[in-house]
ZAMARGU-4260 file (C-alpha; in steps of 0.2 Angstrom, whole numbers, plus 5000, padded with zeros to 4 digits):
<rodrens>
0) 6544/5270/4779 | 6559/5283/4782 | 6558/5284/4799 | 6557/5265/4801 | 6573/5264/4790
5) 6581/5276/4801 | 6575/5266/4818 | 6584/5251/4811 | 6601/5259/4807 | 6600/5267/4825
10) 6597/5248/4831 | 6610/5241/4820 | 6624/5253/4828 | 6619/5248/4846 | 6621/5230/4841
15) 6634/5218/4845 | 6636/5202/4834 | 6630/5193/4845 | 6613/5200/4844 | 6614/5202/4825
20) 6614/5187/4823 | 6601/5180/4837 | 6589/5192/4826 | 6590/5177/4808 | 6588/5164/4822
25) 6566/5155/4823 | 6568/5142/4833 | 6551/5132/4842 | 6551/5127/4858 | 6562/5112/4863
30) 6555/5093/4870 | 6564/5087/4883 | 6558/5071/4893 | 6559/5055/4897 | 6568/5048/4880
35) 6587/5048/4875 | 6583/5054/4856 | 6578/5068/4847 | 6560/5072/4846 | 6562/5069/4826
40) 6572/5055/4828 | 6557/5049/4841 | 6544/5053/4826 | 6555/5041/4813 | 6553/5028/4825
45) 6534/5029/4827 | 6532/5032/4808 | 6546/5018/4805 | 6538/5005/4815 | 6549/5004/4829
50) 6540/5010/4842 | 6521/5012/4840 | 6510/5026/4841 | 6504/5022/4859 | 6521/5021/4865
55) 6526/5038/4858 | 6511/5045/4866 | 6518/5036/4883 | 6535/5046/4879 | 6526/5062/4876
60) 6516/5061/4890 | 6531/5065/4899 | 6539/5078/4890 | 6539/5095/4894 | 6543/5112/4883
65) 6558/5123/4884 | 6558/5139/4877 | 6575/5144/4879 | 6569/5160/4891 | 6588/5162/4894
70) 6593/5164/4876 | 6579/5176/4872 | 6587/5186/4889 | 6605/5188/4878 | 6596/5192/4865
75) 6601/5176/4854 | 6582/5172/4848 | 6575/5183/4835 | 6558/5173/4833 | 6549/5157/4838
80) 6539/5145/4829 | 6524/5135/4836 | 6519/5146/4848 | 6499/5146/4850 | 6492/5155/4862
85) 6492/5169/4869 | 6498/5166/4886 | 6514/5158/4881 | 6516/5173/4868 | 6516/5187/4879
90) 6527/5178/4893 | 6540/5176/4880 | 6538/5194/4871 | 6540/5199/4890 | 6556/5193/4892
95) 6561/5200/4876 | 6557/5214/4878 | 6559/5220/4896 | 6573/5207/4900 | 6584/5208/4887
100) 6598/5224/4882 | 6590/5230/4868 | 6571/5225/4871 | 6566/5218/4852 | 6552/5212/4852
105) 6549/5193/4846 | 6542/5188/4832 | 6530/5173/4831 | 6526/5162/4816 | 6514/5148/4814
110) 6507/5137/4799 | 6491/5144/4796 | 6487/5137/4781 | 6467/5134/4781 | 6460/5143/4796
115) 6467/5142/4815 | 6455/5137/4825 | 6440/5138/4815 | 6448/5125/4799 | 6442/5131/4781
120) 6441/5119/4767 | 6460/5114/4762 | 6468/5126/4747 | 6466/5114/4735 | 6447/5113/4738
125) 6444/5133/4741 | 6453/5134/4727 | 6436/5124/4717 | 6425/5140/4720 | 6436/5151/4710
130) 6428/5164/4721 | 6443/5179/4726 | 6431/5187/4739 | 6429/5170/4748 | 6447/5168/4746
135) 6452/5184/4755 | 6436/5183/4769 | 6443/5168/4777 | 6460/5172/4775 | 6455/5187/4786
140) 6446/5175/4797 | 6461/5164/4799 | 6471/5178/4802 | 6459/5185/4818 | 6460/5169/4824
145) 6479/5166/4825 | 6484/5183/4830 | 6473/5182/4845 | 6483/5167/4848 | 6499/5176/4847
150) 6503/5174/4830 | 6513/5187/4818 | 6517/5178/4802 | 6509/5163/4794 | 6517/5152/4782
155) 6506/5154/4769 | 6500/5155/4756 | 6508/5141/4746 | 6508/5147/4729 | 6516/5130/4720
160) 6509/5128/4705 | 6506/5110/4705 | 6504/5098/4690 | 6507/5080/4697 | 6492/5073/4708
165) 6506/5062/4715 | 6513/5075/4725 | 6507/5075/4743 | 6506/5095/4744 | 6496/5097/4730
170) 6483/5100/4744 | 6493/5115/4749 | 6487/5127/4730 | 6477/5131/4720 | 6481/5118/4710
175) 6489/5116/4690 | 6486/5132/4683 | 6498/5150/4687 | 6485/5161/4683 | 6471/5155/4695
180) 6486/5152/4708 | 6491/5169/4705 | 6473/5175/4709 | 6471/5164/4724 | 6489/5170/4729
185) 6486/5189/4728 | 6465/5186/4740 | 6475/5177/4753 | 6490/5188/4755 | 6477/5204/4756
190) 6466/5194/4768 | 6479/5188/4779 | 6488/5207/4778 | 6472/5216/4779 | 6476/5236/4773
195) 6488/5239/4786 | 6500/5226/4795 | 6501/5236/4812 | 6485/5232/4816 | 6484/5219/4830
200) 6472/5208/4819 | 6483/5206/4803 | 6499/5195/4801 | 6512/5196/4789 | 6510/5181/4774
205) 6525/5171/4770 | 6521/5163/4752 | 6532/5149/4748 | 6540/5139/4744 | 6552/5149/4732
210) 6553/5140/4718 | 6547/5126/4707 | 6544/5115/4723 | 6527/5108/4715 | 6536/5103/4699
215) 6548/5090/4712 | 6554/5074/4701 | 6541/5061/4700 | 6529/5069/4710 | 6541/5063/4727
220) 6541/5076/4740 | 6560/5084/4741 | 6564/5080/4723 | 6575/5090/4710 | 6568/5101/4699
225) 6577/5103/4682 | 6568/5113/4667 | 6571/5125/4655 | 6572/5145/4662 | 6555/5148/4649
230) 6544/5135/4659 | 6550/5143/4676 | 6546/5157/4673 | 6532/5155/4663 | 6521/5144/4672
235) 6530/5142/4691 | 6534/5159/4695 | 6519/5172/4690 | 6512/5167/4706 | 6527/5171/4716
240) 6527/5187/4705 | 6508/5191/4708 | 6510/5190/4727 | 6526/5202/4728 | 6513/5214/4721
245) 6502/5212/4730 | 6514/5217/4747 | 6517/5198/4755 | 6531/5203/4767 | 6541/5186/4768
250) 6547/5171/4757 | 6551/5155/4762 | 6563/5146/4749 | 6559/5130/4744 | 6569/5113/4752
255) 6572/5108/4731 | 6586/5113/4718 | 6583/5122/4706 | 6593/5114/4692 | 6608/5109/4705
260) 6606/5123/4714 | 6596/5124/4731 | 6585/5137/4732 | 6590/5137/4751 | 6607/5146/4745
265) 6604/5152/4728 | 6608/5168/4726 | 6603/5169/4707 | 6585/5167/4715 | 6583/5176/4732
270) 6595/5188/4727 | 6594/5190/4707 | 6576/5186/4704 | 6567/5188/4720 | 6575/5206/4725
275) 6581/5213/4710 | 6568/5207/4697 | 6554/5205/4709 | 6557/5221/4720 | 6554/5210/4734
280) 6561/5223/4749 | 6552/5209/4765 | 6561/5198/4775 | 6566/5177/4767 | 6565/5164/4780
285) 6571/5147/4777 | 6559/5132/4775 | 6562/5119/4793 | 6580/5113/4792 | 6583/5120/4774
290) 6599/5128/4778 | 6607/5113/4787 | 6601/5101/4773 | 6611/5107/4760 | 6625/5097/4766
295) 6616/5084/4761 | 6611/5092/4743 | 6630/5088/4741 | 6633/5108/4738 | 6642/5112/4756
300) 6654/5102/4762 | 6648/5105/4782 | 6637/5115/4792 | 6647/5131/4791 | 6648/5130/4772
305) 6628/5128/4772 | 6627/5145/4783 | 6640/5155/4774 | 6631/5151/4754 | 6612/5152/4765
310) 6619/5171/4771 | 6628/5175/4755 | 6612/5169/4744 | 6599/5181/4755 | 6592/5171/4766
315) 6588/5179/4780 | 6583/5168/4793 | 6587/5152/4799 | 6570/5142/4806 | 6572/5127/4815
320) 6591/5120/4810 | 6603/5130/4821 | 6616/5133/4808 | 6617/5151/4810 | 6618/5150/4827
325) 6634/5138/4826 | 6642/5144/4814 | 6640/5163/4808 | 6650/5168/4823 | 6664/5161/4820
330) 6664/5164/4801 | 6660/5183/4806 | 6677/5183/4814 | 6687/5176/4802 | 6679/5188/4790
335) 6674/5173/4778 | 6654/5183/4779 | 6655/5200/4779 | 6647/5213/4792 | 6637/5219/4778
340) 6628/5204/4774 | 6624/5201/4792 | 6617/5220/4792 | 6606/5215/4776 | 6599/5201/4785
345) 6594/5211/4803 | 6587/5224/4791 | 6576/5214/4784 | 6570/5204/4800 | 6568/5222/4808
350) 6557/5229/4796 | 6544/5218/4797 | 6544/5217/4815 | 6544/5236/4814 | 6530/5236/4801
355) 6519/5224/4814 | 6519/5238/4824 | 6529/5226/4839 | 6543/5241/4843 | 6527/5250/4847
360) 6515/5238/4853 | 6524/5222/4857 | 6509/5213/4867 | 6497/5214/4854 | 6485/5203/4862
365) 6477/5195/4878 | 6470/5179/4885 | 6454/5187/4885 | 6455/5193/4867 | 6458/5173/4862
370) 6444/5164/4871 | 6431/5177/4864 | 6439/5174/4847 | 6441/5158/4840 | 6428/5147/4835
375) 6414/5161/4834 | 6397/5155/4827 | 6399/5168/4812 | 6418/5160/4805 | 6409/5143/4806
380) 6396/5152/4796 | 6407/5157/4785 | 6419/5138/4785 | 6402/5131/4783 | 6399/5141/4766
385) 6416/5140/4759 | 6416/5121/4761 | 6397/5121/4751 | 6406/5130/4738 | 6421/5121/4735
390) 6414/5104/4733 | 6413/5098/4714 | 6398/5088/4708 | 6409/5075/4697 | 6395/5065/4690
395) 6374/5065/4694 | 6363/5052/4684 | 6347/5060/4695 | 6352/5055/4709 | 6355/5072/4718
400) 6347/5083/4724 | 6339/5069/4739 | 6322/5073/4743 | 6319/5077/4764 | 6310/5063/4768
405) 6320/5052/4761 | 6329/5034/4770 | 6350/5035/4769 | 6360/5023/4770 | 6377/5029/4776
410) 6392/5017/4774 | 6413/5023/4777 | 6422/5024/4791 | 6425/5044/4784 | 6406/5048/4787
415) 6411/5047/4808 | 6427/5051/4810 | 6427/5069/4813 | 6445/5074/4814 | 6450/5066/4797
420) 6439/5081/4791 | 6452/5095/4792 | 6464/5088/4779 | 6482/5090/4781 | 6492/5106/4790
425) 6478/5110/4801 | 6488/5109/4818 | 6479/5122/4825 | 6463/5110/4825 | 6454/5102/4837
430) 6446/5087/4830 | 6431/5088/4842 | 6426/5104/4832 | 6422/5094/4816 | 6407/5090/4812
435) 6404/5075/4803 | 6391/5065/4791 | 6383/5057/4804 | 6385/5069/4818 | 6374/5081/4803
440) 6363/5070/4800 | 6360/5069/4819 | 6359/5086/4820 | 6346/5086/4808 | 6336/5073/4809
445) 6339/5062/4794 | 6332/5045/4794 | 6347/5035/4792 | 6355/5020/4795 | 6376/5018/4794
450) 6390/5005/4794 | 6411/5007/4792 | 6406/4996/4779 | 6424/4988/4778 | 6429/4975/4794
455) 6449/4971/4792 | 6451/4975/4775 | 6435/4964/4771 | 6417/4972/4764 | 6400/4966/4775
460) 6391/4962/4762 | 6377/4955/4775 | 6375/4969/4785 | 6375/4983/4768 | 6363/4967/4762
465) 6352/4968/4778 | 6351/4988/4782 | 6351/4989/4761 | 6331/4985/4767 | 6329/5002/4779
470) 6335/5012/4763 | 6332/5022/4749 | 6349/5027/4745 | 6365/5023/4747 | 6379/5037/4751
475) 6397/5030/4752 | 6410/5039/4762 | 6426/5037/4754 | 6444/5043/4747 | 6459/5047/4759
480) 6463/5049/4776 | 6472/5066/4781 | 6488/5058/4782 | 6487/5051/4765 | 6491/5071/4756
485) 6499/5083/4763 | 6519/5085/4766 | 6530/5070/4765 | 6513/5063/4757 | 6517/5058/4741
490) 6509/5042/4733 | 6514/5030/4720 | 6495/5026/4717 | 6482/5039/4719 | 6469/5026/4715
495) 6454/5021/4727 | 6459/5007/4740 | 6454/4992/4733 | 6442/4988/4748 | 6432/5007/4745
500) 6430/5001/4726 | 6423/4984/4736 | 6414/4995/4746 | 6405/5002/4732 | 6403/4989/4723
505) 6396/4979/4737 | 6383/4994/4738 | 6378/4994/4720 | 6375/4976/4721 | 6360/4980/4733
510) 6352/4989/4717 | 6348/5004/4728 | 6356/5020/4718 | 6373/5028/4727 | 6381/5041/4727
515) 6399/5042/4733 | 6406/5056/4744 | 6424/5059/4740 | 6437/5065/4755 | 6455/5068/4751
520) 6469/5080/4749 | 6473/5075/4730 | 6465/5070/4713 | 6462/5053/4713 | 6461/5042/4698
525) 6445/5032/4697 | 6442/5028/4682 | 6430/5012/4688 | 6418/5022/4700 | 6417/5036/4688
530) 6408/5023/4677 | 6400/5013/4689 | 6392/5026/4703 | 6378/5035/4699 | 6383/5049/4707
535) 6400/5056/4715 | 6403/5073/4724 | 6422/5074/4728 | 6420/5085/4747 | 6440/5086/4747
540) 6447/5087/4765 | 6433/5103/4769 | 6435/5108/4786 | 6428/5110/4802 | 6408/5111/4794
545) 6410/5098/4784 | 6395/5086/4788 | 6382/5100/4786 | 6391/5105/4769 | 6390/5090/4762
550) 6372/5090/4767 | 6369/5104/4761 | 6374/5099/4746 | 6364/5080/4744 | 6348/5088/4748
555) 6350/5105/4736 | 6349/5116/4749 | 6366/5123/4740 | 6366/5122/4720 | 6385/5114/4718
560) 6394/5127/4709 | 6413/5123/4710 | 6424/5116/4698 | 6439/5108/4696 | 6457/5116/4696
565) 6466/5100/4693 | 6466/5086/4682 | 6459/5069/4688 | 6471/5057/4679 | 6461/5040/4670
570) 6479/5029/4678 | 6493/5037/4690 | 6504/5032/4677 | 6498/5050/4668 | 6504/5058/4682
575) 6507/5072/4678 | 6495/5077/4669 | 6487/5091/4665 | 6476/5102/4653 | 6491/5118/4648
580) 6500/5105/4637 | 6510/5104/4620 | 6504/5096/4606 | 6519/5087/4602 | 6523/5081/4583
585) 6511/5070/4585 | 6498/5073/4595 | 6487/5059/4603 | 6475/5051/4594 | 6469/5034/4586
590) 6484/5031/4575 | 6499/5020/4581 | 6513/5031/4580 | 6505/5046/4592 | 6510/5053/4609
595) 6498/5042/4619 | 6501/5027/4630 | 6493/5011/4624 | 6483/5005/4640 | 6474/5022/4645
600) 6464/5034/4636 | 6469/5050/4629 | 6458/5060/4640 | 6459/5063/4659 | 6443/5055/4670
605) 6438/5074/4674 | 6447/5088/4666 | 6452/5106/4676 | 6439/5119/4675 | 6424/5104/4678
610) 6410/5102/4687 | 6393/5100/4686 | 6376/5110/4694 | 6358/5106/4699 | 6352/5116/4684
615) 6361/5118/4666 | 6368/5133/4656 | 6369/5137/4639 | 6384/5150/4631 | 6380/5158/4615
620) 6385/5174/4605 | 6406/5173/4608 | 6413/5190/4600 | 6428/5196/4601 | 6435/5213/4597
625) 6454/5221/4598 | 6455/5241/4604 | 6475/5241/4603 | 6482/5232/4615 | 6466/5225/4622
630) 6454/5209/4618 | 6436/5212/4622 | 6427/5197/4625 | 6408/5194/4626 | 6398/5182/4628
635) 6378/5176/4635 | 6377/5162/4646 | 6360/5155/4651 | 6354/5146/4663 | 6343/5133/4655
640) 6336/5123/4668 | 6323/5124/4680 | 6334/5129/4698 | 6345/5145/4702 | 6361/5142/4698
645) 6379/5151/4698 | 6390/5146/4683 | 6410/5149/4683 | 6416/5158/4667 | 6433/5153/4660
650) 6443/5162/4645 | 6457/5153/4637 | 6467/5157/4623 | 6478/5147/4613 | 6490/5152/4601
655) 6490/5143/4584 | 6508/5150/4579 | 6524/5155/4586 | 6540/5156/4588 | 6540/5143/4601
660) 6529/5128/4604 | 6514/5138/4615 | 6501/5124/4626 | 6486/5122/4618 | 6476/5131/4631
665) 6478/5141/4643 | 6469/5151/4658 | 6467/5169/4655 | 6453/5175/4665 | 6436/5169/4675
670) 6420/5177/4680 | 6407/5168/4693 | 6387/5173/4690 | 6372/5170/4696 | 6357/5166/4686
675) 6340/5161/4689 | 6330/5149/4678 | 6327/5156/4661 | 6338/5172/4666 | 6353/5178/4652
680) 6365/5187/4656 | 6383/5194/4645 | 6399/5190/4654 | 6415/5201/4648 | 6431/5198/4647
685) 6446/5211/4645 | 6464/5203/4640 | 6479/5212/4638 | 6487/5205/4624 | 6505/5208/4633
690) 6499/5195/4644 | 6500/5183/4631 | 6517/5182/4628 | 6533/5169/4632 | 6549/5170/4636
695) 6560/5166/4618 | 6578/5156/4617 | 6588/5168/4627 | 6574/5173/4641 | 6567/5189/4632
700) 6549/5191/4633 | 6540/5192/4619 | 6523/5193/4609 | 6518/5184/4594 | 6508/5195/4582
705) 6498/5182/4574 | 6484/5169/4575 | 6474/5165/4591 | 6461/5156/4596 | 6448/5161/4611
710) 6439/5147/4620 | 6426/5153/4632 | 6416/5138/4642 | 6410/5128/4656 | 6426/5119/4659
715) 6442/5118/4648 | 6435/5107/4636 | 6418/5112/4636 | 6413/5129/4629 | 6413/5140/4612
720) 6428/5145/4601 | 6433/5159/4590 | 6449/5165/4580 | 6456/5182/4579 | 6472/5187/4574
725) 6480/5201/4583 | 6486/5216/4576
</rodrens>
């Protein structure tokens, strides 16, 4: 690390301005064509309506890509985003580094969020298997994948903490909980980095977005954020915290404020907390067009305002908006930013590109390293498996496990569209890769027959009636498209269309039992097909594999072992809702005058930590023990059934009193185990009682030596309790 310290500082005093400041500029490669508008202002158009989606693809057809080869040659262009494949990498670094004064290398980031080429189960549904070695495996995947493509950093892992299903990038995390995000978090950053970052197969992990971004207003994507210090950190920052630790070189800020500030030039949190508190010593990059948007935040007056707070703050680079490139110039000059911020910056940028290993080895990759790479049988093995392990069984009235010989019926548009597998930031995919429900059960031989079901917004009820006779069950493709979760994704009703809740209706009508096959990026709220259906498995959006998952899973050749982590609302208008909450004065109940709304029930449709199994276990003998600053936590669980099984292990605690109002429950730890029919077996858990802690009026952290109450279980409503009171 010296010597790479040293390296820089020689760089720094052979720099001019100039190329300071082309190192904190990302840009992607530029559209030009046959259009007199901006390629965004070309996608509002198709998205607005003003021009459709096949005259946009008329528009593109034409357009062509500049990659600003004669910046990079002045040395104005630190890094690149979009860049995928290994051709158009090496050209570029080439120029870099053989054309330009100074030769530094480029750096090249890309969204891998769920797999490259080879697309994983979205992180919303890994996230089911509460599985860490799974976590970090395809992580490690992802990042052979993308780095034989060129790539150096991904933007990812999201680490939001995300409690409001309305929210399109709830599909992004882990989900609700800090804890489990933390854990998920920390797997991917190690899978993605590998043990050492110079190694031409590992790229650095940028987690974002930096901070609070999943707790946007109203679940509307770009929102404010305004809450109390103790909530922030308490249950939006461990995460960010956890991953730090864990060595993730970047951070991407998020686009929100953070209680009128944006994190985009808040110094106070890229500076203060993350650098400071933290010990974060990586490089920041801004999310796209972060920078230039605070003008519109209303907290700079113009563009150069944005870059001097962006600068000033600790934001290192500048992706996609060019206001660093305008402007830090000129305000360099004037000395309005000072030649020491700028150093700060390059410093940063150069370490990790140091760290990569590209001073030393800049063309870390080849043509022929990529086509051997992606898409090899065993990461389809692998996307296969995760996706069969994060698929919840929501409901089962014997319906599933199907029997081989069986007659399906198959109805959904979702059972044949193959791309609509990959779910939202898969932009490395190639749709054709996908296999779905029908191409499975074509590869498989399953007597089946199949309709969209839905013609115009209209259910056939003749033809479900008429192939209804060739059938034994029904299975019903249904939920969201890709589109619907996902960025810019947020929804004012995350209920079921009303023509998929025709659908099934139409299909329960024929007396023949289904079973529903839920595809989407979110929690729903289906409060009418979780009484009515027989049978639901919600598949989330789960990759390239997805057909023979989910077949794997209906005919039991996989026991389903995941569960959820995030609430299913009864209503949207819960939203958000989760299971870490208060109690209020007056918690809700039957009584008039409690904390409840009067058209909904209490409780959610199906609570975080749930899901059910082909077989059933039973938890007995809870003990709990304190050895000075350490819980020790037993108990049996057995499999009670007559299949194999593995069974997910949550501890929560929830403190009876305190200082401060506490939620009722909350995560502390997890263990998943296998069992075979009859088999026992004692899962331990060790909590560190200074986990348990809060942060009290004037942000001290502190821990309540008093009542507490241990809930280990099957989900987070489901399990044994037991009280202790630490010493």
């Amino acid at each position: 690390m010296r010597d790479i310290e040293e390296r820089i500082k020689k760089l720094l005093v052979e720099m001019t301005a100039e190329e300071k400041i082309g190192q904190l500029i990302q840009c992607g490669p530029s559209l030009v064509g046959a259009f007199e508008v901006s390629f965004e202002e070309l996608l509002d158009m198709m998205f607005d309506g003003r021009i459709s989606q096949e005259e946009f693809g008329k528009l593109m057809s034409t357009a062509t890509q500049d990659f600003h080869e004669d910046d990079i040659r002045a040395g104005k262009i630190g890094s690149f985003n979009g860049i995928k494949n290994a051709e158009t990498a090496n050209r570029l670094q080439k120029i870099a580094v053989e054309e330009s004064r100074l030769g530094i290398p480029l750096l090249f980031g890309y969204d891998v969020i769920h797999g490259y080429r080879t697309i994983f189960p979205i992180p919303l549904a890994e996230s089911c298997a509460w599985d860490p070695v799974l976590w970090e495996k395809t992580a490690r995947i992802a990042a052979i994948e993308a780095t034989a493509a060129g790539v150096h950093m991904t933007f990812a892992p999201m680490v939001d903490v995300a409690k409001d299903a309305r929210w399109g990038r709830v599909s992004e995390g882990a989900g609700e909980d800090a804890y489990l995000t933390s854990v998920f978090g920390t797997a991917k950053v190690k899978g993605f980095q590998d043990d050492d970052l110079s190694r031409e197969d590992s790229m650095a992990a940028c987690i974002k977005h930096f901070a609070g971004y999943g707790a946007a207003e109203a679940g509307r994507d770009y929102n404010r954020v305004d809450m109390s210090m103790q909530r922030l950190f308490e249950e939006y920052m461990p995460p960010f915290e956890a991953c730090v630790k864990a060595g993730a070189r970047a951070v991407m800020p998020a686009f929100n404020d953070i209680n009128g500030i944006p994190c985009s030039v808040s110094r106070w949190l890229l500076t203060d907390i993350l650098r400071n508190r933290l010990g974060f010593d990586g490089m920041t990059v801004s999310d796209s067009n972060a920078i230039a948007e605070c003008v519109d935040h209303g907290i700079a007056k113009d563009r150069s305002e944005a870059a001097k707070l962006a600068i000033e703050a600790g934001m290192d680079m500048d992706m996609s908006s060019n206001v660093y490139a305008e402007n830090l110039p000129a305000l360099l000059e004037r000395g309005v930013i000072s030649e020491a911020d700028l150093d700060r910056a390059v410093t940063d940028i150069m370490r990790i590109k140091f760290e990569l290993g590209l001073f030393d080895h800049p063309y870390q990759t080849s043509c022929e390293r990529e086509k051997e790479t992606l898409l090899r049988p065993e990461y389809r093995a692998c996307a296969r498996e995760a996706a069969a392990k994060s698929m919840v069984l929501l409901k089962n009235e014997g319906v599933l496990p199907l029997k081989k010989e069986i007659r399906i019926g198959i109805a959904g548009e979702l059972a044949d569209q193959r791309a609509e597998m990959t779910g939202a930031w898969a932009i490395g995919a190639n749709g054709d890769d996908c296999v779905s429900i029908i191409d499975a059960c074509n590869a498989s031989n399953i007597n089946y027959v199949y309709t969209p079901g839905i013609e115009n917004g209209v259910v056939n009820k003749k033809e479900i009636e008429r192939l209804s006779k060739n059938c034994d069950v029904w299975i019903a493709a249904v939920g969201e498209k890709k589109d619907q979760s996902g960025e810019a994704a947020s929804r004012a009703d995350i209920g079921l269309p009303k023509e998929q809740e025709d659908l099934l209706e139409a299909l329960l009508q024929t007396g023949i039992p289904v079973a529903a096959v839920l595809f989407n990026g979110r929690p729903l709220a289906i409060p009418w097909a979780a009484k009515h259906v027989p049978a639901i498995l919600e598949a989330w959006h789960p990759g390239v594999e997805a057909g023979n998952a989910v077949l794997d899973i209906l005919f039991g050749d996989v026991n389903p072992s995941a569960k959820l982590t995030t609430t299913f609302p009864y209503t949207t208008g819960q939203c958000p809702m989760y299971y870490a909450h208060i109690n209020t004065g007056r918690p809700g109940g039957k009584g008039k005058f409690t904390s409840k709304y009067l058209d909904t029930p209490l409780s959610p449709v199906f609570p975080f930590g749930y899901g059910l199994s082909y077989t059933s276990f039973e938890y007995s003998n809870l003990s709990i023990r304190q050895e000075e600053d350490m819980l020790h936590i037993l108990v049996d669980v057995k499999n009670t059934g007559k299949a194999a099984g593995e069974e997910i292990v949550q501890c929560y605690t929830g403190q009876k009193t305190g200082r401060r109002v506490r939620p009722v429950k909350q995560l502390r730890s997890f263990e998943k185990i296998a069992l075979d029919p009859g088999e026992t077996k004692k899962v331990s858990f060790d909590i560190d009682v200074k986990n348990l802690g809060y942060y009290d009026w004037n942000m001290n952290y502190t821990v309540d030596r008093g009542a507490m109450e241990i809930f280990v279980g099957t989900s987070s409503v489901e399990g044994l309790k037991a009280d202790i009171v630490l010493k």
